[in-house]
C-alpha positions as CSV (number, residue, x, y, z in Angstrom):
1,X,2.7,11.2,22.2
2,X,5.3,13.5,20.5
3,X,6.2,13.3,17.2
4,X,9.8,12.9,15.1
5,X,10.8,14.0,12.0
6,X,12.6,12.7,9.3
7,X,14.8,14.7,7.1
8,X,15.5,13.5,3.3
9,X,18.7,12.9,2.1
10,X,20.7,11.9,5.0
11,X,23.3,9.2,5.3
12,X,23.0,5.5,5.8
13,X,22.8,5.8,9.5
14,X,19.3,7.3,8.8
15,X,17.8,4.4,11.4
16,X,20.0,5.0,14.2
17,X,19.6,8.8,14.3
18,X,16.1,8.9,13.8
19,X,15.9,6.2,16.6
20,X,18.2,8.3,18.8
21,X,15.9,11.4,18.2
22,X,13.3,9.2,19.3
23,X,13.7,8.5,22.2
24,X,14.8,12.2,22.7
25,X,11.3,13.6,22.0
26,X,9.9,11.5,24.6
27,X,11.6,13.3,27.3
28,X,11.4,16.9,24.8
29,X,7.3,18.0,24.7
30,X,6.3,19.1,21.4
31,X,9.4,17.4,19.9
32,X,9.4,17.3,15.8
33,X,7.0,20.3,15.6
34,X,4.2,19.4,15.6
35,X,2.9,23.1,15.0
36,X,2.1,23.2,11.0
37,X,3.3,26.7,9.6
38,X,0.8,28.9,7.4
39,X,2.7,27.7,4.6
40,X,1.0,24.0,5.0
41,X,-2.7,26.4,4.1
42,X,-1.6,28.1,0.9
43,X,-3.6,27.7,-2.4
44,X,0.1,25.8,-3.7
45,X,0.0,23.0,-1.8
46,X,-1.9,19.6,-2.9
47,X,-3.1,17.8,0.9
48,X,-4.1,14.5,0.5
49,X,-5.4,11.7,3.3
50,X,-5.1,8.1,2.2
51,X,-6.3,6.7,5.4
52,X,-4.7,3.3,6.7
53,X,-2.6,0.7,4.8
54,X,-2.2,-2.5,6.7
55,X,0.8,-4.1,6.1
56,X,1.1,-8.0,7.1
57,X,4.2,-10.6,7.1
58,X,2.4,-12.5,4.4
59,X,2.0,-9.2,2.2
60,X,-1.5,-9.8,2.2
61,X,-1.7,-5.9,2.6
62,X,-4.9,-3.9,1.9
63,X,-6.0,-0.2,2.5
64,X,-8.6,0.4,4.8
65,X,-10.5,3.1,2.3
66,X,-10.6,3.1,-2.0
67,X,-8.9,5.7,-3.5
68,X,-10.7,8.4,-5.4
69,X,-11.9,8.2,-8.3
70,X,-9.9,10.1,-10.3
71,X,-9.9,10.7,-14.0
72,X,-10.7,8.3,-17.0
73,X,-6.6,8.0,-17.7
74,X,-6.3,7.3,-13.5
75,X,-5.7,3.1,-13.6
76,X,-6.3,1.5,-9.4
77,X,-4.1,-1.3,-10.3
78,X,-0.3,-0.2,-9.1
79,X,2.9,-1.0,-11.3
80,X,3.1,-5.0,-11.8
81,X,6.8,-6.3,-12.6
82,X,7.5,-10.0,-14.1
83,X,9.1,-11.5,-11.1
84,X,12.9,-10.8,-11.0
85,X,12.8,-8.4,-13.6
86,X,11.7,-4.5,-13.8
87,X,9.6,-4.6,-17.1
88,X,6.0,-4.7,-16.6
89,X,3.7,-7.7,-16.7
90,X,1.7,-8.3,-20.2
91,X,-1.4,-7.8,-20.0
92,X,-2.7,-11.5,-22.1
93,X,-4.3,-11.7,-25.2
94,X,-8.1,-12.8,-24.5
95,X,-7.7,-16.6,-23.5
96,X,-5.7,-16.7,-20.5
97,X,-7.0,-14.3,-18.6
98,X,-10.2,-14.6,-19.1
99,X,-9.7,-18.2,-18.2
100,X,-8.3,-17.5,-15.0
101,X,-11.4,-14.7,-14.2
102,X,-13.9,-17.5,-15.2
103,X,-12.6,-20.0,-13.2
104,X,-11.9,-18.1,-9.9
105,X,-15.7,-15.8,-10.7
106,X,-17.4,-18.5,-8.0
107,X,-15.1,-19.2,-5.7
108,X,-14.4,-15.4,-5.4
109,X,-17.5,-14.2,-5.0
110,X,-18.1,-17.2,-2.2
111,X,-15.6,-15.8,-0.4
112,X,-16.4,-12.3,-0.5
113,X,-20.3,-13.5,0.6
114,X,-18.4,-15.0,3.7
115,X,-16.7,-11.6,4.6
116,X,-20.1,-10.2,4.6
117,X,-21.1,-12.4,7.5
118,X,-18.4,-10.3,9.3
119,X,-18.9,-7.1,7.7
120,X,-21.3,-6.3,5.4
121,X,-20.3,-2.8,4.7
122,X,-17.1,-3.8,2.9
123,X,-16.9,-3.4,-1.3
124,X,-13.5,-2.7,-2.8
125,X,-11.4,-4.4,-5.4
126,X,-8.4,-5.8,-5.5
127,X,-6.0,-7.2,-8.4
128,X,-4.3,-10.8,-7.5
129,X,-1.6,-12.1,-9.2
130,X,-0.9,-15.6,-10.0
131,X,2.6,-16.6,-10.6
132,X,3.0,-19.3,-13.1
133,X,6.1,-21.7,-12.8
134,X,7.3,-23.6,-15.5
135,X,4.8,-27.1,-15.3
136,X,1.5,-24.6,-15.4
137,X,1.1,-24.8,-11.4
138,X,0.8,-21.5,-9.4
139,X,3.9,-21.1,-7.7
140,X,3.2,-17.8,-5.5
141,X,-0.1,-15.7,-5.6
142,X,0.0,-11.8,-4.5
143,X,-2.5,-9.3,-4.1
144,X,-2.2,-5.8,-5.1
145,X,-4.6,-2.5,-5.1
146,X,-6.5,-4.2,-2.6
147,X,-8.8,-1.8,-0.5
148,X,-12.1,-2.0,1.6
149,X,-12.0,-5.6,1.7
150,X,-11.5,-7.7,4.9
151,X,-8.2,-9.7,5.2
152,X,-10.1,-13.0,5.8
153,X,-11.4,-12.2,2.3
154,X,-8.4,-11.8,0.5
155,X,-6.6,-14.7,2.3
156,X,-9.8,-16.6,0.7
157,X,-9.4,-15.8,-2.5
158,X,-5.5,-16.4,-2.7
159,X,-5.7,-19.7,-1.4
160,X,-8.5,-20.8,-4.4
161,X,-5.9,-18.6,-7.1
162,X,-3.5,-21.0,-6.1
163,X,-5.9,-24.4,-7.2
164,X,-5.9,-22.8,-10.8
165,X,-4.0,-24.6,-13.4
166,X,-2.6,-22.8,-16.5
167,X,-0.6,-24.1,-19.7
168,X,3.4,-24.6,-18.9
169,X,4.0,-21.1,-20.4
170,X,6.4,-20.8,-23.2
171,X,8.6,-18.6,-21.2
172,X,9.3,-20.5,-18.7
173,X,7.2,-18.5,-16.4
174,X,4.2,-16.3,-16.1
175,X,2.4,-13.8,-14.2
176,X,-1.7,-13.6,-14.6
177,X,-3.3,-10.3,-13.3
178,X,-7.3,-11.3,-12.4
179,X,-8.9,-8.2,-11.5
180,X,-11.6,-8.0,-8.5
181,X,-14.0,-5.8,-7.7
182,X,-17.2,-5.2,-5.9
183,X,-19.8,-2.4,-5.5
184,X,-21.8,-1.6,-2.9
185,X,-25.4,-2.7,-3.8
186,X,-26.6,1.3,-3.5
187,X,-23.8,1.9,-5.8
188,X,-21.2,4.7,-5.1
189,X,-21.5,8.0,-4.9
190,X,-19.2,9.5,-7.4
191,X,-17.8,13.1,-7.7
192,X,-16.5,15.3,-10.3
193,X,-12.5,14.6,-10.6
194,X,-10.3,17.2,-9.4
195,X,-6.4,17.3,-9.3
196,X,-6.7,16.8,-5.5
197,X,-8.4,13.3,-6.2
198,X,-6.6,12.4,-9.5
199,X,-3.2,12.9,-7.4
200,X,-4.9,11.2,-4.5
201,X,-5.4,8.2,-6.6
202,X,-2.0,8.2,-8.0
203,X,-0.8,8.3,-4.7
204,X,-2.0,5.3,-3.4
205,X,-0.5,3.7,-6.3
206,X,3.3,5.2,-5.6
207,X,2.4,4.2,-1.9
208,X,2.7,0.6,-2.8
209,X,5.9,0.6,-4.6
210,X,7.3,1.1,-1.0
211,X,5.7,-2.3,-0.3
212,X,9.2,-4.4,-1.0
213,X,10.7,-2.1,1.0
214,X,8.7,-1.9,4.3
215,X,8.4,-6.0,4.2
216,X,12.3,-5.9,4.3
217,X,12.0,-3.4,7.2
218,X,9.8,-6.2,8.8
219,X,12.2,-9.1,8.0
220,X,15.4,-7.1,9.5
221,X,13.0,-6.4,13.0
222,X,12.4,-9.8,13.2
223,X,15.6,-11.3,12.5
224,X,17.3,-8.9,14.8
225,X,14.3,-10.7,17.7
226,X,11.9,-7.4,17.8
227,X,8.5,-7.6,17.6
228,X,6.4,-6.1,14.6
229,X,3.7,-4.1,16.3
230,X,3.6,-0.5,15.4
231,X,1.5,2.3,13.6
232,X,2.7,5.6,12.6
233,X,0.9,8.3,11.0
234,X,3.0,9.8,8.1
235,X,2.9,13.5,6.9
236,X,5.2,13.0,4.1
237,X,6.4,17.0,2.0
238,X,6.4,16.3,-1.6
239,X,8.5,19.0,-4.0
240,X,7.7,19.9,-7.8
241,X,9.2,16.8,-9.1
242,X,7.8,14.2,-6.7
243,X,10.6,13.8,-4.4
244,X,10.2,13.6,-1.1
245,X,12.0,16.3,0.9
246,X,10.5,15.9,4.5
247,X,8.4,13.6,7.0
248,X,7.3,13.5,10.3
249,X,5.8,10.7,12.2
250,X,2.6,11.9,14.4
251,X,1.6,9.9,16.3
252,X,3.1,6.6,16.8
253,X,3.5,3.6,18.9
254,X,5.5,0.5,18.9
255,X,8.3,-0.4,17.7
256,X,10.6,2.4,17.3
257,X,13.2,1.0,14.6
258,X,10.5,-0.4,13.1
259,X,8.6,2.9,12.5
260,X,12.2,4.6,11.4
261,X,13.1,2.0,8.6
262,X,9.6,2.5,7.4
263,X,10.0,6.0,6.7
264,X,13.5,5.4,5.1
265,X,11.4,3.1,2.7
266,X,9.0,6.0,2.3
267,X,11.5,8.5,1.2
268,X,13.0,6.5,-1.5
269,X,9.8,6.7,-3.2
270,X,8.9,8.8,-6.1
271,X,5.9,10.0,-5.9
272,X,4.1,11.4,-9.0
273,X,4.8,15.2,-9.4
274,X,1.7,18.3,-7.7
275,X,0.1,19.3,-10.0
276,X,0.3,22.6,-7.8
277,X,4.1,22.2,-7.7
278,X,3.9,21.0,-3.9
279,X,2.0,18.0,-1.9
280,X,1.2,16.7,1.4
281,X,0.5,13.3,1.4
282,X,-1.3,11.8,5.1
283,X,-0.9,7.6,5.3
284,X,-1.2,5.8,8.5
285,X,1.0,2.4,8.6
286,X,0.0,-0.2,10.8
287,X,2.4,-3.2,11.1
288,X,0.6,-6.5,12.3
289,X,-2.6,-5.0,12.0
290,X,-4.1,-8.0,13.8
291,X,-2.7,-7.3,17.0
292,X,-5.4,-4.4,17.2
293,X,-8.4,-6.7,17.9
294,X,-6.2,-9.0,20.2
């Protein structure tokens, strides 16, 4: 299927154009060049694959594959905001959380010994977030960083991070990060850090700041009566600073608008700067990831 681009920095009507070019290239072979130049090669340019991110109504997302391992200073849990507010969550003096990774250690690791029923290939981490509301209950649980694990295990373990009960917090409100992680039992096999794999892990990080905005994309689809079934493969150009000056779409299917408001998501996010002054970053979205194995 033929490919479209999208060009950064274009007016608000980014949607309907792209749309519109869309369903040009069906009828236009080899639409959005899909031909990379012998510039794409060159010793300057950082080309990183982050495989497939599932995204899901619920924002149970995950990516299919872990990130590198990249260097010591190279953290796999993304940016965590307070709800409602753009400062960071605190990380707790040793008490709470460590109360909260205590408590949900069994019922965790039950339901990751489920998921191995299904598949028992899967290891990965993930960090889940319990919101805290005023009486000490868990108002709202999310999952972030999660990779490698199976969706019926991360549904698992948010439904049991919801049963834990906390002090009312002093605030008002609180957010508890527990992180998760398991290893395969022959361990993993880990290479020597490069830039390419530091900036591949930082990447997957910046990915999920987009999150907010591609569940939006979701919510407008489906209030305007379209269905949520698409995948896209991204090629997304990345300049000095970590802006993004170029994507292109290759291949695709589904829903069109969809696919579109998804890259408008993408290019609003600043991605950490090359360390070779220029990037390439491949992610595959898949929207309603379930519909695959229906």
């Amino acid at each position: 299927m033929a490919s479209f681009s999208v060009k950064s920095y274009v007016r608000r009507d980014l949607v309907r154009r792209i749309v519109g070019f869309l369903f040009l290239c069906f009828a236009t072979p080899g639409c959005g060049g899909g031909a990379s130049s012998a510039a794409d090669d060159t010793a300057n340019v950082t080309s990183v694959d982050l495989g497939v991110f599932e995204l899901n109504f619920d924002a149970i997302d995950r990516f299919r594959t872990c990130p590198p391992v990249g260097t010591l200073s190279d953290p796999w849990i993304p940016a965590i905001h307070e709800e409602g507010s753009t400062s960071g969550v605190a990380w707790h003096e040793p008490g709470v959380t460590d109360r909260a990774i205590n408590e949900t250690l069994v019922p965790f690791r039950s339901c990751y010994r489920r998921g191995l029923v299904h598949d028992p290939t899967q290891a990965g981490h993930v960090a889940v977030v319990a919101r805290v509301g005023a009486d000490g209950k868990v108002a709202k649980v999310e999952t972030y960083g999660a990779c490698e694990l199976s969706r019926e295990v991360l549904e698992c373990m948010t439904d049991y991070a919801r049963e834990v009960k906390f002090s009312p917090p002093a605030s008002g409100h609180d957010s508890v990060v527990i992180p998760v992680s398991y290893e395969p039992r022959s361990g993993r096999l880990l290479n020597p850090a490069t830039d390419r794999t530091s900036y591949a892990s930082k990447a997957y990080r910046f990915i999920e700041a987009a999150r907010p905005g591609l569940h939006a994309c979701e919510k407008s689809e489906m209030a305007a009566g379209r269905f949520l079934d698409a995948a896209g493969t991204y090629r997304i150009d990345i300049d000095a600073k970590g802006r993004v000056v170029k994507e292109d779409i290759d291949p695709w299917n589904g829903n069109q608008q969809l696919l579109a408001c998804a890259a408008h998501s993408l290019q609003n996010t600043a991605f950490p700067p090359p360390p070779n002054g220029r990037a390439i970053v491949f992610v595959r979205l898949v929207f309603d990831p379930r519909r695959e194995t229906r």
